[in-house]
VOMIPA-45625 format. One line per 5 residues: number of its first residue (from 1); their letters; for each residue x, y, z of N, C-alpha, C. Coordinates in nm, 3 decimals. Example, Ala and Ser with C-alpha at 12.3 -4.5 7.8 and 13.67 -1.06 7.14 Angstrom:
<atoms>
1) as) 1.319/-0.569/0.780/1.230/-0.450/0.780/1.320/-0.330/0.780 | 1.285/-0.225/0.708/1.367/-0.106/0.714/1.290/0.003/0.787
</atoms>
This chain:
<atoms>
1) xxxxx) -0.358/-1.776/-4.902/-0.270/-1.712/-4.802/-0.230/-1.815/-4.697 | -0.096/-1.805/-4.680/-0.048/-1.905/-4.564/-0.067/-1.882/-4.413 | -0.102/-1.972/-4.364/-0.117/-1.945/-4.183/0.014/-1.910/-4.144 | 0.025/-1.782/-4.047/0.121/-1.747/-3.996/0.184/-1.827/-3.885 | 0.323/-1.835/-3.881/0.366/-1.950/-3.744/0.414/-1.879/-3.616
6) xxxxx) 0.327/-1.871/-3.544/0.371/-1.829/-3.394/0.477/-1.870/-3.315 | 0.580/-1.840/-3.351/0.677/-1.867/-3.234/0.651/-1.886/-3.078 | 0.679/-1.990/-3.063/0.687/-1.959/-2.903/0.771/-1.854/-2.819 | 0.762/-1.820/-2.682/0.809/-1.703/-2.635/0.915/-1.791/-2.606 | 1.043/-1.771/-2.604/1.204/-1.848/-2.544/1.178/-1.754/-2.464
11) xxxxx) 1.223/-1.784/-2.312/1.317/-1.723/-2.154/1.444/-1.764/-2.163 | 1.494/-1.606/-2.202/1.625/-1.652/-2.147/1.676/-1.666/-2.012 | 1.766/-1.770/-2.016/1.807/-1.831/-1.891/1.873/-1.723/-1.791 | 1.868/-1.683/-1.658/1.934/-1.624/-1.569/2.014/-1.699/-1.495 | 2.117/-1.613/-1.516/2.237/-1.640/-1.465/2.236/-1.642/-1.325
16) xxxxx) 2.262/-1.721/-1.261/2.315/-1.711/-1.091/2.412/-1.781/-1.035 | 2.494/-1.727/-0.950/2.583/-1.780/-0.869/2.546/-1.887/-0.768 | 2.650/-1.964/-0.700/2.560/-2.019/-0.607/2.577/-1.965/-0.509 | 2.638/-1.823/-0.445/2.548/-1.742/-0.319/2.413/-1.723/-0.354 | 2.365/-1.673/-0.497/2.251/-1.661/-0.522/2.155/-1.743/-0.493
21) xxxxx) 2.166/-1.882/-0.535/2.147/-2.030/-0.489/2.091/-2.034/-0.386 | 2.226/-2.024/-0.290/2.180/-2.050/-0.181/2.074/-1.957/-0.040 | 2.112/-1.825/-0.155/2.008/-1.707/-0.004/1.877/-1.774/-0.123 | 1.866/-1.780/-0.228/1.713/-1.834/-0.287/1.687/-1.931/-0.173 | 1.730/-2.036/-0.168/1.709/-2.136/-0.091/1.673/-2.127/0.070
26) xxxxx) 1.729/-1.978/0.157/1.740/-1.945/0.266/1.576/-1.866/0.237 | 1.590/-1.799/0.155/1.437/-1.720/0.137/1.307/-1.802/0.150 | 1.328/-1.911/0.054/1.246/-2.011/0.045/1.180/-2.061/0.197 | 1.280/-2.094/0.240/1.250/-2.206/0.397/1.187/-2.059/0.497 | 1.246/-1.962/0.463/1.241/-1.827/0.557/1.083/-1.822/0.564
31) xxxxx) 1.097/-1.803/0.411/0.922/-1.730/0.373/0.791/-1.845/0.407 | 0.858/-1.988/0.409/0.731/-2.100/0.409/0.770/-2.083/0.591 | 0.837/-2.029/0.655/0.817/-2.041/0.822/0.751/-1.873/0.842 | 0.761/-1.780/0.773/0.710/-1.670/0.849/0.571/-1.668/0.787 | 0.506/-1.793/0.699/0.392/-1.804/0.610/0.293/-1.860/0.780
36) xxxxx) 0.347/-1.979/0.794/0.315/-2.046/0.957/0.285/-1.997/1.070 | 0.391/-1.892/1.082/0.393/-1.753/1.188/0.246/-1.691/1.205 | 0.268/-1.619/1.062/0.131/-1.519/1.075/0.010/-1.581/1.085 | -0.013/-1.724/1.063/-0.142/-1.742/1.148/-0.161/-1.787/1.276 | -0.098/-1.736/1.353/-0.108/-1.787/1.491/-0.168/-1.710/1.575
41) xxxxx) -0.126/-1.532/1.556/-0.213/-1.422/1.587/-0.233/-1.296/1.543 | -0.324/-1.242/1.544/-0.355/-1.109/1.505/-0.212/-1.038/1.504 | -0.132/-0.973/1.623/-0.007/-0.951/1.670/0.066/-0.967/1.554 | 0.055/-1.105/1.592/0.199/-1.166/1.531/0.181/-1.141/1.356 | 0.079/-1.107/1.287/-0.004/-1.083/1.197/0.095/-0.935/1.143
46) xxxxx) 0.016/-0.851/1.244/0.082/-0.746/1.236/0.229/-0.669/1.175 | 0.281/-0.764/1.266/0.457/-0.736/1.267/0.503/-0.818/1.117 | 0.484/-0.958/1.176/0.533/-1.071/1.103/0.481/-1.048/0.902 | 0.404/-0.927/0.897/0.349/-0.927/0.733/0.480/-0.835/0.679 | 0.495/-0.762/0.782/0.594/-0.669/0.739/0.733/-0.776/0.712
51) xxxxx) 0.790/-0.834/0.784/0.909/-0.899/0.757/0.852/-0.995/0.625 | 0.741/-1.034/0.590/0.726/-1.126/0.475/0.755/-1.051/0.364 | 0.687/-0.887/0.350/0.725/-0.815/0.239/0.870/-0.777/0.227 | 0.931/-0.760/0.316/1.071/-0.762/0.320/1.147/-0.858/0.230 | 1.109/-0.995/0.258/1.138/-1.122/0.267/1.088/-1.145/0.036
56) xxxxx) 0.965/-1.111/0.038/0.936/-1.143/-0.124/0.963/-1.029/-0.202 | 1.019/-0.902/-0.163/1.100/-0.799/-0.226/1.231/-0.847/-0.244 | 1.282/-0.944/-0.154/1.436/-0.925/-0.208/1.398/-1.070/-0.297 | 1.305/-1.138/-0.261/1.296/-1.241/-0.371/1.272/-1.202/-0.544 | 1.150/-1.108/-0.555/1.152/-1.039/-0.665/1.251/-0.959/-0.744
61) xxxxx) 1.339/-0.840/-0.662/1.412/-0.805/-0.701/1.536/-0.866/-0.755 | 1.544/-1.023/-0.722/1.690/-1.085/-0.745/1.621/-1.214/-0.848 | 1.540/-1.199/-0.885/1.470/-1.245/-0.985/1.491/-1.470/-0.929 | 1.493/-1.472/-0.758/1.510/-1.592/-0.717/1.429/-1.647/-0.751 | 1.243/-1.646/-0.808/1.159/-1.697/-0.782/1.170/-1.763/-0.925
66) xxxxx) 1.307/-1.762/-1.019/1.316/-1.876/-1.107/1.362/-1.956/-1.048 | 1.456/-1.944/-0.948/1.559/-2.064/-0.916/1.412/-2.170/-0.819 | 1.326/-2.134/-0.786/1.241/-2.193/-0.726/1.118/-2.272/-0.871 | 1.155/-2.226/-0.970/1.052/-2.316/-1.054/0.965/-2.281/-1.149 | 0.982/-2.130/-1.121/0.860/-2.072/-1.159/0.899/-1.998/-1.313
71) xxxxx) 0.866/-2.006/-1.384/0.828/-1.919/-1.492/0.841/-1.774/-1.512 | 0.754/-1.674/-1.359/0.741/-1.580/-1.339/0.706/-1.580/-1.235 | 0.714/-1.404/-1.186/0.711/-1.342/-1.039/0.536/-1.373/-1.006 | 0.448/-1.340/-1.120/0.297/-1.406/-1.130/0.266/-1.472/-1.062 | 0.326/-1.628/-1.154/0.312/-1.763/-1.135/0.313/-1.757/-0.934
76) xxxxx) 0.469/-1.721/-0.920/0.476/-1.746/-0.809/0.411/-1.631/-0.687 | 0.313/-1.544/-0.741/0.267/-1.471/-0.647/0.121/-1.540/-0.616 | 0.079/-1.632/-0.728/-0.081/-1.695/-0.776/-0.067/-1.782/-0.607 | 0.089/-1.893/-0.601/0.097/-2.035/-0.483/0.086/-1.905/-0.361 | 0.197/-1.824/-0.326/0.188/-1.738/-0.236/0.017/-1.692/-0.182
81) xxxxx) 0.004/-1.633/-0.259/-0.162/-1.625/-0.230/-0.231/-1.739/-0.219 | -0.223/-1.838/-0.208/-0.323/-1.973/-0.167/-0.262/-1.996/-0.057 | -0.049/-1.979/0.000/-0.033/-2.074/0.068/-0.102/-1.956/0.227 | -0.095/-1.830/0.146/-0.095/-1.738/0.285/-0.214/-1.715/0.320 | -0.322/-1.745/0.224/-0.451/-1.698/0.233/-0.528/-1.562/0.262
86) xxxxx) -0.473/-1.482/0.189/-0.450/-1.359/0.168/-0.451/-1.293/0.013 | -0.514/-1.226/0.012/-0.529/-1.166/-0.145/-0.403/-1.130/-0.212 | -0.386/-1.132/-0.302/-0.257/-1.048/-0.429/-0.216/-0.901/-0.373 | -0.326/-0.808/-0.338/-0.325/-0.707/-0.353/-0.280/-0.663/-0.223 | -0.290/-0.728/-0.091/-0.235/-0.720/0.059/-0.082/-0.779/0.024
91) xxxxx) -0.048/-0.888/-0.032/0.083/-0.912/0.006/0.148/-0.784/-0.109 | 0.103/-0.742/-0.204/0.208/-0.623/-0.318/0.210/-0.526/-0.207 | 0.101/-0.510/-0.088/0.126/-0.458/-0.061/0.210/-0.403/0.063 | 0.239/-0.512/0.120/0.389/-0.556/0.214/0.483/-0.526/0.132 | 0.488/-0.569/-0.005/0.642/-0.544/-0.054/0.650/-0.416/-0.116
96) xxxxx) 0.559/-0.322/-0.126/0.576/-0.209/-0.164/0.628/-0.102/-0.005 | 0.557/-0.187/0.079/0.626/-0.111/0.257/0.804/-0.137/0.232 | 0.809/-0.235/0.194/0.949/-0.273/0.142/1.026/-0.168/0.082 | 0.982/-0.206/-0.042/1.041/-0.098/-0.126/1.039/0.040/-0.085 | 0.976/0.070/-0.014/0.985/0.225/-0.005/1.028/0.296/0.111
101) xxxxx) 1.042/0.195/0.206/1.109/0.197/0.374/1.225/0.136/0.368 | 1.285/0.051/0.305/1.384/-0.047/0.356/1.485/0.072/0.308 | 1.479/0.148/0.210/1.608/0.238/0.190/1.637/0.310/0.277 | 1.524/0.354/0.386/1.599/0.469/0.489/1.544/0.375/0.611 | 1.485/0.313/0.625/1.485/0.219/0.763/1.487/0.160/0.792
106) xxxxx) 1.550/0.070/0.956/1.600/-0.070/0.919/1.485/-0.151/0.977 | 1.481/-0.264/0.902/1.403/-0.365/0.894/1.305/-0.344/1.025 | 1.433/-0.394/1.139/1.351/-0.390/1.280/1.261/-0.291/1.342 | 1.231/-0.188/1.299/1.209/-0.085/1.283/1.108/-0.024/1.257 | 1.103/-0.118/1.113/0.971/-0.096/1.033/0.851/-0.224/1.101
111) xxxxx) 0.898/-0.303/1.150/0.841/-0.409/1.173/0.790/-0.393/1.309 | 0.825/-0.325/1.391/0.784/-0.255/1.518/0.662/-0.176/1.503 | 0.644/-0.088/1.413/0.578/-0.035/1.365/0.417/-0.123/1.358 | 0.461/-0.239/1.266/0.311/-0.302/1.206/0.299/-0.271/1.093 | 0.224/-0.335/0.994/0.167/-0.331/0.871/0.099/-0.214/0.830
116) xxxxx) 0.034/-0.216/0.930/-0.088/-0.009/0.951/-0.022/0.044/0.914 | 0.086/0.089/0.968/0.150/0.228/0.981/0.259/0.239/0.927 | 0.332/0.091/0.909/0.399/0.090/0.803/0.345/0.156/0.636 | 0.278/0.095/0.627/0.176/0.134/0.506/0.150/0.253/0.475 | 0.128/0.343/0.604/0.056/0.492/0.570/0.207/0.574/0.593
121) xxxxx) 0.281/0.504/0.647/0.449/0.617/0.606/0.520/0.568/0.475 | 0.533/0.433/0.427/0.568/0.408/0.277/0.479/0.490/0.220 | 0.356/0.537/0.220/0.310/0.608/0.087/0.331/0.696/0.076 | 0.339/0.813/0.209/0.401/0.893/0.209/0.519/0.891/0.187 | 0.631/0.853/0.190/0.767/0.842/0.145/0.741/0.864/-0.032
126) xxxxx) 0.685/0.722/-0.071/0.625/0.723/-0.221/0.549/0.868/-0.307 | 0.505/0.921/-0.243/0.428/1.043/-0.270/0.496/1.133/-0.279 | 0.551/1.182/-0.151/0.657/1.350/-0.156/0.810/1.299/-0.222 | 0.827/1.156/-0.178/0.988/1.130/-0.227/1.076/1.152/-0.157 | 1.004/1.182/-0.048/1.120/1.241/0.110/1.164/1.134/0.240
131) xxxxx) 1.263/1.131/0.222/1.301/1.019/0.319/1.245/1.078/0.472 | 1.199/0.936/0.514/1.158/1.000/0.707/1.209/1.038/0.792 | 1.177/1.100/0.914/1.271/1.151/0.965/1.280/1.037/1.115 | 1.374/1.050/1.196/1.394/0.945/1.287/1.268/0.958/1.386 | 1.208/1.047/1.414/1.113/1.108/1.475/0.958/1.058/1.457
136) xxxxx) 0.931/1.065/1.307/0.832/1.010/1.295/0.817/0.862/1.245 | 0.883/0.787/1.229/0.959/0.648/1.234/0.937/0.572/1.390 | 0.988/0.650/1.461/0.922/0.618/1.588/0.818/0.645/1.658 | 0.768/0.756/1.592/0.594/0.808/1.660/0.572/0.673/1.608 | 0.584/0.634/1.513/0.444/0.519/1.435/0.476/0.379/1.481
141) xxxxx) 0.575/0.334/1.593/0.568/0.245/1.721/0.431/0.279/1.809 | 0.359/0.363/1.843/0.333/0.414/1.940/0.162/0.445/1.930 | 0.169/0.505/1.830/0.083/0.619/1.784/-0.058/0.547/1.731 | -0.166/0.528/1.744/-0.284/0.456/1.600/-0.298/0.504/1.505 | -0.360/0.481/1.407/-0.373/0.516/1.289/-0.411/0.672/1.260
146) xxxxx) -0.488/0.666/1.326/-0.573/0.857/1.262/-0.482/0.919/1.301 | -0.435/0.916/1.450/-0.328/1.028/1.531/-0.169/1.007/1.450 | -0.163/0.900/1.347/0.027/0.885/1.312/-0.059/0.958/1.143 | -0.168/0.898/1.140/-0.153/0.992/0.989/-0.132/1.130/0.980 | -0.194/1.239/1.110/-0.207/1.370/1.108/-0.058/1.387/1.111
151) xxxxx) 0.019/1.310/1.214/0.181/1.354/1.261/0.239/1.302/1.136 | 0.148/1.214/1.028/0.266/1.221/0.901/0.287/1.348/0.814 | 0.112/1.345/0.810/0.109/1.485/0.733/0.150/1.660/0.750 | 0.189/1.645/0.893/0.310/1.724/0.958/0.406/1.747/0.899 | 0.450/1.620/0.967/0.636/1.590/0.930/0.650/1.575/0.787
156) xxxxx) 0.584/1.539/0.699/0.614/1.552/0.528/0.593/1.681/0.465 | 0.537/1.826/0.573/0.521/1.955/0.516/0.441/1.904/0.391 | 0.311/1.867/0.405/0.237/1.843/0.250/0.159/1.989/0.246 | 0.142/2.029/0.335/0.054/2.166/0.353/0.174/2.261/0.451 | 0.148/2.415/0.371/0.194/2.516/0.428/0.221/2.562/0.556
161) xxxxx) 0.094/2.525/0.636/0.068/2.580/0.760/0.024/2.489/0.850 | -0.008/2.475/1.006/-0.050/2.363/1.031/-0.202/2.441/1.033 | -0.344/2.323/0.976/-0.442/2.371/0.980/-0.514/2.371/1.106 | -0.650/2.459/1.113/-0.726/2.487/1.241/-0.734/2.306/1.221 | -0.865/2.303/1.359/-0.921/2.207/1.366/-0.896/2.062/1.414
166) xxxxx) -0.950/1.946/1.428/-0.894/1.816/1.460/-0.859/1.695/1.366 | -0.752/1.653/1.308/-0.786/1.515/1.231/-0.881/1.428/1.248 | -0.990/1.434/1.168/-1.087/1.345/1.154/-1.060/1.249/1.057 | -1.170/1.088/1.103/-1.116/0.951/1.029/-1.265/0.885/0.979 | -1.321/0.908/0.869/-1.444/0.885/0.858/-1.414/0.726/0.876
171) xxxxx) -1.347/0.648/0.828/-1.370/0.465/0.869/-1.347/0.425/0.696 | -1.376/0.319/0.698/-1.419/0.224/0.597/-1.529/0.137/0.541 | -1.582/0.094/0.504/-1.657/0.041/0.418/-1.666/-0.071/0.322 | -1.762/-0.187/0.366/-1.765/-0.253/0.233/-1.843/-0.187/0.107 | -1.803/-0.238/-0.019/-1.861/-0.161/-0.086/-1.854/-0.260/-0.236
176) xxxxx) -1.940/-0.291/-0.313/-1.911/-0.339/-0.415/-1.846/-0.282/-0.544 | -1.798/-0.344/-0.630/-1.712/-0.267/-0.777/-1.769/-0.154/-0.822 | -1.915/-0.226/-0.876/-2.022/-0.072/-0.909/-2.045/0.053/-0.801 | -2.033/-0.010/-0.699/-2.091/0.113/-0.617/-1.962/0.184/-0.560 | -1.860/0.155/-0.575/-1.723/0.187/-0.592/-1.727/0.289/-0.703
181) xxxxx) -1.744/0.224/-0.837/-1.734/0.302/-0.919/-1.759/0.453/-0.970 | -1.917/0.436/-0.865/-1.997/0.534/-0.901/-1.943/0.668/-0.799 | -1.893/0.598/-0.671/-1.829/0.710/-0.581/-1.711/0.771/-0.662 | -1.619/0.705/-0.685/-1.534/0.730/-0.791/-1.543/0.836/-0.885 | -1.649/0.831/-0.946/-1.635/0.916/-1.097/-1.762/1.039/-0.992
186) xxxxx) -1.760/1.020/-0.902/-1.789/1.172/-0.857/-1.709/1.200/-0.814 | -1.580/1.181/-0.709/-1.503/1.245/-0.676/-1.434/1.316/-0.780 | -1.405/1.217/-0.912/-1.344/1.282/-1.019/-1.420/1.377/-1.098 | -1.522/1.411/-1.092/-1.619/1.541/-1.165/-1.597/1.646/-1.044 | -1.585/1.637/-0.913/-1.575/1.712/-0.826/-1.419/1.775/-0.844
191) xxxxx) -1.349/1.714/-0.866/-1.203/1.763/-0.871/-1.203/1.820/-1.004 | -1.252/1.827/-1.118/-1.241/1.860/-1.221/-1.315/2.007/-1.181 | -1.461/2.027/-1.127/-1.478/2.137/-1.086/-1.424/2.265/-1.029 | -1.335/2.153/-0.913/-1.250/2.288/-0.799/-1.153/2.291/-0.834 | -1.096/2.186/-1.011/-0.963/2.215/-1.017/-0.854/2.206/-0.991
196) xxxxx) -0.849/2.116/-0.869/-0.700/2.137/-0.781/-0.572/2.159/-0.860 | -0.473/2.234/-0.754/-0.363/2.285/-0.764/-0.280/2.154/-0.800 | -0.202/2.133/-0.859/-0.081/2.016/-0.830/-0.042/1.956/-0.675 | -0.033/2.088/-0.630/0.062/2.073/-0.467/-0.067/2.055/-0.380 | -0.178/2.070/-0.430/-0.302/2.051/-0.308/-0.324/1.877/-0.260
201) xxxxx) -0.275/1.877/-0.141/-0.237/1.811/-0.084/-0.333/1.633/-0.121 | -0.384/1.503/-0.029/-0.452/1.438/-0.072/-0.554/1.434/0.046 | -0.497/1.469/0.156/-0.619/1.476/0.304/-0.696/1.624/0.225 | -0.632/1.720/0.184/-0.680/1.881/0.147/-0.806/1.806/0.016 | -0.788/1.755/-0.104/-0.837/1.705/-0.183/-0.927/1.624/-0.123
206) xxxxx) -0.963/1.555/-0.023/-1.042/1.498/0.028/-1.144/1.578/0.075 | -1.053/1.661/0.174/-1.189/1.745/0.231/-1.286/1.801/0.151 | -1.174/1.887/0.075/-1.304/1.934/-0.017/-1.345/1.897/-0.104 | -1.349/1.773/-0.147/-1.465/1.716/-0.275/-1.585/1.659/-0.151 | -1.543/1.622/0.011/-1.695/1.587/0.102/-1.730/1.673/0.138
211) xxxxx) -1.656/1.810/0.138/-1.770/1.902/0.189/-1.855/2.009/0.084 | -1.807/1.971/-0.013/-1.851/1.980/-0.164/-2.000/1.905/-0.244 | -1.948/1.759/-0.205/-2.057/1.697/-0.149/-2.189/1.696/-0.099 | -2.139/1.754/0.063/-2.200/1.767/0.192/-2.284/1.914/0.169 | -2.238/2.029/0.094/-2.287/2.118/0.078/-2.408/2.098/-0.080
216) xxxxx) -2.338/2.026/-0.171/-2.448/2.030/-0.262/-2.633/1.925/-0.191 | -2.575/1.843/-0.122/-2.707/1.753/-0.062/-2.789/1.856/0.052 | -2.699/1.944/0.130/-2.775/2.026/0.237/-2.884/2.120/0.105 | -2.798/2.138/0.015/-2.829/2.269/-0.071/-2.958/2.231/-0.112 | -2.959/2.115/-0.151/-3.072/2.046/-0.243/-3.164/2.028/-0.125
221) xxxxx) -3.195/1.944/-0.028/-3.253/1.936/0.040/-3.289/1.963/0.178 | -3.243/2.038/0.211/-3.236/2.134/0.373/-3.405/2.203/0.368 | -3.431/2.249/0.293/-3.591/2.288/0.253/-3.692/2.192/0.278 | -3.637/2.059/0.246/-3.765/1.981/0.294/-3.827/1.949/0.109 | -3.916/1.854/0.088/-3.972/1.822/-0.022/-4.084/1.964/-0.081
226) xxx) -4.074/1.980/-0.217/-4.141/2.111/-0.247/-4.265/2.110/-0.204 | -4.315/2.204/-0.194/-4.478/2.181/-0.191/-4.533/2.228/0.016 | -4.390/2.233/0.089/-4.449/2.161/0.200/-4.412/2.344/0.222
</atoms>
């Protein structure tokens, strides 16, 4: 039997103009000065991540990051991440604030905002599919995190009614892969339990798989060890 011959993969060549050319070229110098920027301060951190995702969305989408050398959007996300010093998964996620804000808001705007809160109104946008309203666009200038998430989950009507009670923000956590994991595939046996609705919300889905939780550990041990 004969060894089979692997073709190599051919790229075909993309076509560009030289306006194309040249905003590649404007992107380029843009993105290696707002790379400089963001380490100067926290602040400037802030704002300045948002205009970078701006900045490597329109690079991706216009497929410039050949005219710069590269092979692929990959290749050139691998240098990006060394030159910014910043993980893969923080800058996708500037350009996903991009993608999902730049259609209904303008740049300056979003960038006022910050990276935070940018972040927690793109997903919401991403989630319901509902463009923002001018209102809460500008709460999230203003507002911190726990207090602009409750006024998102308002203004996006994800729930019927407004509920009793106060928005609470349990925090964050380091946490390793495994021990990630393992939280994980309980939340998902917990949701498989209560079932959720389609439309049941993701703060609603939260609550109750922790107080689900919170009630099976009281349940088990509120008594104290047997015997006593």
């Amino acid at each position: 039997m004969g060894t089979e011959i692997i073709k190599p993969e051919v790229l075909t060549p993309v076509q560009f103009s030289s306006e194309d050319k040249q905003r590649a070229e404007e992107l380029r110098k843009e993105i290696s000065t707002t790379i400089l920027q963001l380490r100067s301060s926290y602040d400037v951190f802030l704002r300045g991540f948002v205009h970078l995702g701006a900045l490597v969305y329109e690079l991706r989408s216009k497929r410039y990051w050949y005219l710069m050398g590269y092979q692929s959007f990959g290749s050139y996300m691998v240098d990006l991440e060394d030159a910014l010093k910043r993980k893969k998964t923080q800058i996708y996620n500037a350009i996903s604030v991009a993608e999902h804000l730049l259609p209904h808001v303008p740049i300056a705007q979003v960038e006022d905002m910050g990276i935070t809160n940018a972040t927690a109104l793109a997903r919401m946008v991403r989630e319901t599919h509902k463009a923002p309203t001018a209102e809460i666009v500008a709460a999230g200038k203003t507002m911190d995190l726990p207090e602009y998430r409750a006024a998102l989950e308002e203004s996006f009507r994800v729930f019927d009614s407004h509920p009793k009670g106060r928005w609470r923000e349990l925090g964050g956590f380091w946490c390793e892969d495994e021990e990630w994991k393992t939280i994980q595939d309980a939340f998902n046996i917990i949701a498989q339990a209560e079932e959720f609705k389609k439309e049941t919300s993701g703060w609603q889905r939260l609550k109750m798989t922790i107080l689900r939780m919170a009630q099976e550990i009281i349940g088990t041990y509120s008594a104290g060890p047997e015997g006593q």
